[in-house]
C-alpha positions as CSV (number, residue, x, y, z in Angstrom):
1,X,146.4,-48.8,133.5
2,X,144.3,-45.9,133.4
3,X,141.5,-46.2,136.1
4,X,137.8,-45.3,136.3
5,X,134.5,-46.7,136.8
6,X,134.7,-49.1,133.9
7,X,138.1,-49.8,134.4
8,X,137.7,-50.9,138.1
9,X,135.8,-53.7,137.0
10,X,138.7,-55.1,135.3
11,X,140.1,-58.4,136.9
12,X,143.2,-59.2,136.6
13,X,143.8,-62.6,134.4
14,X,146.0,-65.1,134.7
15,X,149.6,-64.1,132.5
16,X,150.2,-66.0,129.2
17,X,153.7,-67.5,130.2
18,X,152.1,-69.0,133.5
19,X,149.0,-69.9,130.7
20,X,151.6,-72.1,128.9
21,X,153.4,-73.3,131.7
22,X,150.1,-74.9,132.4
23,X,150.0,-76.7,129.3
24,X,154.1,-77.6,129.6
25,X,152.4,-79.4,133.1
26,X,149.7,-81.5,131.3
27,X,152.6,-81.9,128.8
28,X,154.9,-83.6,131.6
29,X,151.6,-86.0,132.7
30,X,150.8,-87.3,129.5
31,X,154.0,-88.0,129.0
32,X,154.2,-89.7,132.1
33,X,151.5,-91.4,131.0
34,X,149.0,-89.9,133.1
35,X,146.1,-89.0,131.3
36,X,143.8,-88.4,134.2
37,X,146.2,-86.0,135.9
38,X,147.0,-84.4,132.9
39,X,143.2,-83.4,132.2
40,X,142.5,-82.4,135.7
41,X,145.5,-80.1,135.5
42,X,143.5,-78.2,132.4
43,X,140.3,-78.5,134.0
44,X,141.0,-77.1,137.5
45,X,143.9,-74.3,136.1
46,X,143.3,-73.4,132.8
47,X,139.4,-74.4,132.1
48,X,137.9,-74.2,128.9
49,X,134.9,-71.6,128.6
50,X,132.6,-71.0,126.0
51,X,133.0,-67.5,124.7
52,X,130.0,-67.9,121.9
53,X,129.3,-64.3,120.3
54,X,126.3,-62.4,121.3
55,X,125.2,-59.8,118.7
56,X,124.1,-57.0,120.4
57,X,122.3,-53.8,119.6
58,X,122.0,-50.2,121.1
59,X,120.0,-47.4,119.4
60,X,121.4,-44.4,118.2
61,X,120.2,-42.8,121.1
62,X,122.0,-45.0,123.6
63,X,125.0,-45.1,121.3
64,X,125.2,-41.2,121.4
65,X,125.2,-41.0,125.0
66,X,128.3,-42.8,125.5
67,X,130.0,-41.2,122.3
68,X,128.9,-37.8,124.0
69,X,130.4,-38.9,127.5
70,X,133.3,-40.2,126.5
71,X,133.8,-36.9,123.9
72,X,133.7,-39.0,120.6
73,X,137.4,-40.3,121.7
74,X,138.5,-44.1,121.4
75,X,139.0,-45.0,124.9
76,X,141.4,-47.7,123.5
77,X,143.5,-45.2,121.4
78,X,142.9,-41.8,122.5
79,X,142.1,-41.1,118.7
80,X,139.1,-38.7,117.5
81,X,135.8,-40.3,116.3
82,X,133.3,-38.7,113.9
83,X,129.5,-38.7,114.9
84,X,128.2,-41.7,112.3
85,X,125.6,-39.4,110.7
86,X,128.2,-37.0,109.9
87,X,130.1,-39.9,108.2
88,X,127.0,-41.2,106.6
89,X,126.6,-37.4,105.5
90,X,129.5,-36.7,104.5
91,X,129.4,-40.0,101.7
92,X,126.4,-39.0,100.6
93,X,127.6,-35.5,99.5
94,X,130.6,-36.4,98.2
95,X,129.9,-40.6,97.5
96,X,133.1,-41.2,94.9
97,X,135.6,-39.3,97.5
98,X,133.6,-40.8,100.6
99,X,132.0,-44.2,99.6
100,X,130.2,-46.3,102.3
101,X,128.2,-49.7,101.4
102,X,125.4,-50.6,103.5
103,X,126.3,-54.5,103.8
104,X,129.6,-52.4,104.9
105,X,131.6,-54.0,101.8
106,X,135.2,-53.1,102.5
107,X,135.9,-52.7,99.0
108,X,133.4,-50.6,98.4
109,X,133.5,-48.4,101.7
110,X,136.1,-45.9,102.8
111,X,138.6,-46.9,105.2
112,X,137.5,-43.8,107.3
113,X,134.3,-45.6,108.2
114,X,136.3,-48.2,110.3
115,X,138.9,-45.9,111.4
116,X,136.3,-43.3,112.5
117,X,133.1,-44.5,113.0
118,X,132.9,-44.7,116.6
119,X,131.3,-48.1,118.4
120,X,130.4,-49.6,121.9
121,X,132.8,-51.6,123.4
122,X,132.9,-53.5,126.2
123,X,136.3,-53.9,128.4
124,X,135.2,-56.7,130.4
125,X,134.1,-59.2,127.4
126,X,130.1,-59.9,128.1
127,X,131.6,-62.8,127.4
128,X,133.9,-63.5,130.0
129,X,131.4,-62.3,132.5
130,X,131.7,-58.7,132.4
131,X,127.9,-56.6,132.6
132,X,125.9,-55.1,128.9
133,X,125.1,-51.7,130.8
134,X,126.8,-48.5,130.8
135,X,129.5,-49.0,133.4
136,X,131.3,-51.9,131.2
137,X,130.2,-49.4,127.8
138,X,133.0,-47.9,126.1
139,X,133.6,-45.6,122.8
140,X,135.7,-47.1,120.4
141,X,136.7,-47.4,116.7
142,X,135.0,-50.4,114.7
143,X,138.6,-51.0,113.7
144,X,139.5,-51.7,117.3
145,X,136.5,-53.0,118.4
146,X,136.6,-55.8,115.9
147,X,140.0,-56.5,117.0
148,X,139.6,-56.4,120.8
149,X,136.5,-59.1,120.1
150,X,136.3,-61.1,123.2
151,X,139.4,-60.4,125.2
152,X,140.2,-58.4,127.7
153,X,142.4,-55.1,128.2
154,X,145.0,-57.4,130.1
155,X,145.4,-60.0,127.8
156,X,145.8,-57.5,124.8
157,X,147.8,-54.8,126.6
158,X,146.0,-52.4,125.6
159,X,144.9,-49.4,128.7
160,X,141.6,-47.8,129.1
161,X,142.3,-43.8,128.6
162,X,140.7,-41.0,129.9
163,X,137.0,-39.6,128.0
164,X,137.7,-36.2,126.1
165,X,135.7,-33.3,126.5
166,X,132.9,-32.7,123.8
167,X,133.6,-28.9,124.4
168,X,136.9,-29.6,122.1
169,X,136.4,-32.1,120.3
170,X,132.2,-32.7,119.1
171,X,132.9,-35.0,116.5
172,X,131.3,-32.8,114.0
173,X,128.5,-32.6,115.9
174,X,127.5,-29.5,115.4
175,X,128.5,-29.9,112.0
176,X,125.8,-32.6,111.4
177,X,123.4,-30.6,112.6
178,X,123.9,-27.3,111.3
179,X,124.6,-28.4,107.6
180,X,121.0,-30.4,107.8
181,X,119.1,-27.5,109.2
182,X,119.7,-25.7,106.0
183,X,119.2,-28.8,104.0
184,X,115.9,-30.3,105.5
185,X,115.6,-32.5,102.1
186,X,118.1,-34.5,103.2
187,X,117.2,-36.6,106.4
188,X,113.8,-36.7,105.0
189,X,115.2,-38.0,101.5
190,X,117.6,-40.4,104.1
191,X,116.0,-42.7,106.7
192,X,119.9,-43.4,108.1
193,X,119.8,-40.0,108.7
194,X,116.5,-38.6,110.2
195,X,117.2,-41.4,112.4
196,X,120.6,-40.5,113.8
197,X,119.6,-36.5,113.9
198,X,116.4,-36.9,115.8
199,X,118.7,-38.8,118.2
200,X,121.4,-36.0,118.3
201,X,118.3,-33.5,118.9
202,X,116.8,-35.5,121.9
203,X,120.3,-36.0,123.4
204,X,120.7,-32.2,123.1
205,X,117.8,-31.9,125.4
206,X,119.7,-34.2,128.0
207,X,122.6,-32.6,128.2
208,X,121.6,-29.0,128.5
């Protein structure tokens, strides 16, 4: 597994043959009749934990200072990602070739918007105990982060891969911003947008 500051924090979880061997152990007590062993077994080597899901949610701003660190790549994949504005953008110009719901209706948005549309992700599960800051934030794809949910890199066997480098690959960035420059009508015509460009201007003024 690829390592770095996020990855570090990874812990290393117990395999899933060992998992069911567990259960083949509370198996052999129950069937031995004992009950009281068998539940011990469970509760002191495989113990149930809640895992309830905690919506959570980052501003564009935040958002875009991960995408930007990690270089609008999918940690998970090592795929591209396109800035979300651009995406929104981009279905708005061209809305029979592009579509994009805003309840997120699959069969009336673009598969590009899941494929694409980059996320935060955490590798340790907040879930499983892992921190919501920006050493356990990760980019990914909604795609992938709706399939990782609550598990961990280990248990899928998936790897954490290296950022990319915004100086090849922006994520249409620049695009974005140079297309609504000339077109000032737009973001102020498109709440969804002013709010992700004024977001892409202030982190401009981090970065450089």
């Amino acid at each position: 597994m690829h390592r770095d500051d996020t990855a570090g924090t990874l812990t290393a979880m117990t395999s899933t043959s060992n998992k069911a061997a567990i259960l083949a152990e509370a198996c052999t007590a129950l069937t031995e009749g004992e009950d009281f062993r068998a539940a011990d077994i469970l509760r002191t080597k495989y113990p149930f934990v809640s895992t309830t899901k905690v919506a959570r949610r980052y501003t564009e701003r935040q958002s875009l200072r991960i995408f930007h660190r990690d270089g609008f790549i999918d940690r998970y994949s090592g795929e591209r990602l396109v800035h979300p504005g651009a995406l929104r953008l981009l279905s708005i110009i061209l809305p029979d070739e592009f579509p994009a719901d805003p309840n997120w209706a699959m069969s009336r948005t673009h598969i590009g918007f899941w494929e694409l549309f980059p996320s935060i992700d955490h590798p340790v599960p907040v879930a499983r105990g892992g921190p919501d800051d920006d050493t356990n934030w990760v980019t990914t794809s909604m795609l992938r982060n709706s399939a990782k949910a609550h598990w961990t890199l280990d248990e899928l066997g998936w790897s954490l891969l290296p950022a990319g480098d915004t100086d090849t690959w922006d994520g249409l960035t620049a695009w974005f911003l140079d297309y609504l420059n000339d077109r000032p009508q737009l973001p102020a015509a498109h709440p969804y947008l002013r709010r992700w460009l004024s977001a892409t201007i202030a982190l401009r003024g981090e970065v450089t």
